[in-house]
C-alpha positions in Angstrom: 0.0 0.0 0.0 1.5 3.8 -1.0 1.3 5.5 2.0 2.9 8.4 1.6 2.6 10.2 -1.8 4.7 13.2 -1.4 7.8 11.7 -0.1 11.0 10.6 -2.7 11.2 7.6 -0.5 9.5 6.1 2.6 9.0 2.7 4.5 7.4 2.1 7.5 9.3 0.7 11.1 7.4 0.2 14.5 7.7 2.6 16.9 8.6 0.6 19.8 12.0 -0.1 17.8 13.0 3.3 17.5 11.8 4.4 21.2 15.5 2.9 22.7 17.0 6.1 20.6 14.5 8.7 22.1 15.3 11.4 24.4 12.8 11.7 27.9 11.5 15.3 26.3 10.6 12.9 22.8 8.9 10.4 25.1 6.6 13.2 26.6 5.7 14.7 23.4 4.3 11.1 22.2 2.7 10.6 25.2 0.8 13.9 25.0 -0.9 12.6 21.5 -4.5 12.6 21.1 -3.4 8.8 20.1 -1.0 6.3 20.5 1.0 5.7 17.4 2.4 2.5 16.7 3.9 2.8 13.5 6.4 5.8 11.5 6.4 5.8 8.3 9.8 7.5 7.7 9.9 9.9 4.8 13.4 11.3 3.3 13.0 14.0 0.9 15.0 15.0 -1.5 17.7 18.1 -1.0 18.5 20.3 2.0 16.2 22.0 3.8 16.2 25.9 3.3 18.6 27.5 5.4 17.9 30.7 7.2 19.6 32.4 10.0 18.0 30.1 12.6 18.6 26.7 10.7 17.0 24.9 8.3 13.1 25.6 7.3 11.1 22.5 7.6 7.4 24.0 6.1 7.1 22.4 2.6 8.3 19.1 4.3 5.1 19.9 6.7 2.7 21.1 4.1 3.3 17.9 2.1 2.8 15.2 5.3 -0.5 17.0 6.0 -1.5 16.3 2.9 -1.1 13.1 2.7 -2.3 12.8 6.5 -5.7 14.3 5.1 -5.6 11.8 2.2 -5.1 8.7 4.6 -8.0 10.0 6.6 -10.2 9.5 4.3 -9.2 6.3 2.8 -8.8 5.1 6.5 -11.3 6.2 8.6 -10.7 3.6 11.4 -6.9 4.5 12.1 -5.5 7.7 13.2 -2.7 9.5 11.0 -0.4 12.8 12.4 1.9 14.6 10.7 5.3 15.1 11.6 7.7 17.3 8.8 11.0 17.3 11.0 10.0 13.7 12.6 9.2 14.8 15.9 8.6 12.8 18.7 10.7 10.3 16.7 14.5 10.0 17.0 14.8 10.6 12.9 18.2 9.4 11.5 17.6 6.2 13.5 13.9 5.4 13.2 14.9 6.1 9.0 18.3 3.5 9.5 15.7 1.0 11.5 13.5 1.4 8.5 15.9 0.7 6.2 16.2 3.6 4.1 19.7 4.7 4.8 22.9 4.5 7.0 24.6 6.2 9.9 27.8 8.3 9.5 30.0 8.8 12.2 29.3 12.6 11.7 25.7 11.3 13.3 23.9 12.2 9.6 21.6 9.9 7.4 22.8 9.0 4.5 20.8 7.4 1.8 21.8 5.1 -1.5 21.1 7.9 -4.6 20.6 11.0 -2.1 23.8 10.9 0.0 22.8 13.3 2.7 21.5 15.7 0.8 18.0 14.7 2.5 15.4 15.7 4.9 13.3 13.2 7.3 9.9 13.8 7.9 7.3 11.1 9.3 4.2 10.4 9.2 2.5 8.5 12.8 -0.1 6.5 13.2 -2.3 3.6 14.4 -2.4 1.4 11.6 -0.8 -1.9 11.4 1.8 -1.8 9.2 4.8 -4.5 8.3 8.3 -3.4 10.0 11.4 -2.2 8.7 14.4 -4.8 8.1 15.3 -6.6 10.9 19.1 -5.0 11.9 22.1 -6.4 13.5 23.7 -4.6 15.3 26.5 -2.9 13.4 24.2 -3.0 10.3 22.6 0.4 8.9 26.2 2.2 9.9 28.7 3.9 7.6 32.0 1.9 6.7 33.8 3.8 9.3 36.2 5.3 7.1 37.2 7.9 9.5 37.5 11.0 6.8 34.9 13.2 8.3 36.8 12.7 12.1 39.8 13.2 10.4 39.1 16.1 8.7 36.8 18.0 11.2 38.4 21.3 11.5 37.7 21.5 15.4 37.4 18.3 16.9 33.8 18.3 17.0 33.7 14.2 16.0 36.0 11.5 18.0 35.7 8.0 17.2 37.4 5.9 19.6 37.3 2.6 20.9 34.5 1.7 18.7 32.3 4.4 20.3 31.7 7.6 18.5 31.4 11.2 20.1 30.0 14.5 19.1 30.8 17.9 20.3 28.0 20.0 19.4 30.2 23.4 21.1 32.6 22.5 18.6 30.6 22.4 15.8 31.1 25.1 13.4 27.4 24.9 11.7 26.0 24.7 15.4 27.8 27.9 16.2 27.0 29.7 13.2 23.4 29.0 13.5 23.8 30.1 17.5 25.6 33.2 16.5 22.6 33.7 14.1 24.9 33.9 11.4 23.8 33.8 7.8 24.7 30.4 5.7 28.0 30.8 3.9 26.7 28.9 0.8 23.6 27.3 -0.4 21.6 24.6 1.7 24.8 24.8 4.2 25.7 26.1 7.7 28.9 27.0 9.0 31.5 24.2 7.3 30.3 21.1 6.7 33.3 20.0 6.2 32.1 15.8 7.3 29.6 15.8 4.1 31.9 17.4 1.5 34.7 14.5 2.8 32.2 11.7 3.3 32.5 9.0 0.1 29.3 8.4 0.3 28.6 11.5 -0.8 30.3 11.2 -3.9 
C-alpha cells in the first residue's frame, strides 16, 4: 500500500523499535498525542532543507505530510494519522536506519543510497498496522567507518574511539554559526560542513 505520496522515499518501522534512541522530552511529546502511534512511516525528501539564519526551514516538508495525513484519513477512517515534517517525537536518522532507508555516519547524519545526505526526514505516525522495517544487527545500517569526516573535522567536534563515536556539538562550526545567528556561507549549508563534502558516500 503507497502511503505516503509526497515523499522521494519512505518505509514504515514500528515505533517501539525506534523508542530505545529517544530522548525523555521525545517520550513526553508522544505521550501527549490525542493517540497512540504504533507505526512511523519515515519519509526522506529529496535536498536540503532551506537555510535561514535560525537553521533549516522545515514547512514544505510539513505542508506535504498534511497532505497526505488528510488523504489517509479518508481512505482510513478507522486509524489515526499525524503529521510530523522534522520527525518529531521520533529519534529521525535512527527510526529512517531502523526502517531501512539509509545509514549512519560517524558525523551522526543519514545517508541514503542515490541521495547521499542531501535529504530531509519527515514522518508520518499513526495507528495502523503496518509490516516493520528490516530486521538489523547490530552494526548493520552504519557507515563503513572510514574515518575522513573525524579526520578532517576542523575543530574536533567528532572523535571515534574505541569503537564508540562522540559529538561535540560546542565544537561544531554549523552549530555555532546557526547560534551566533549567522547567515549560511553557501547554499543549503551552515557553517563548514566540512564531514559531508569528505564523506564517500557523498560522492
Amino acid at each position: 500500500m503507497d502511503v505516503l505520496l509526497s515523499a522521494d522515499r519512505f518505509a514504515p518501522v514500528a515505533l517501539a523499535r525506534a523508542m530505545p534512541y529517544a530522548s525523555e522530552r521525545m517520550r513526553q511529546r508522544l505521550a501527549e498525542m490525542p493517540f497512540m502511534p504504533t507505526h512511523a512511516v519515515v519519509a526522506l525528501f529529496r535536498g536540503r532543507p532551506d537555510i535561514g539564519r535560525k537553521g533549516g526551514d522545515y514547512t514544505a516538508n510539513d505542508a506535504l505530510l498534511q497532505r497526505d495525513c488528510e488523504r489517509l484519513r479518508a481512505a482510513h477512517p478507522d486509524s489515526h494519522f499525524h503529521p510530523s515534517g522534522t520527525a518529531w517525537p521520533l529519534p529521525a536518522v535512527q527510526a529512517a536506519r531502523l526502517a531501512g532507508l539509509g545509514v549512519v555516519g560517524l558525523n551522526g547524519l543519514l545517508f541514503a543510497p542515490g541521495l547521499g545526505s542531501a535529504l530531509t526526514i519527515g514522518a508520518v505516525l499513526t495507528d495502523m498496522p503496518l509490516a516493520d522495517g528490516p530486521e538489523l544487527g547490530e552494526r548493520d545500517g552504519y557507515c563503513p567507518l572510514c574515518g575522513e569526516c573525524v579526520k578532517r573535522c576542523p575543530t574536533g567536534a567528532l572523535t571515534y574511539s574505541g569503537g564508540v563515536r562522540r559529538f561535540e556539538r560546542a565544537k561544531c562550526l554549523a552549530y555555532l554559526r546557526q547560534k551566533e545567528n549567522a547567515p549560511p556561507e553557501r547554499e543549503g549549508y551552515y557553517g563548514c560542513d566540512i564531514c559531508q563534502d569528505v564523506c564517500p558516500m557523498n560522492s
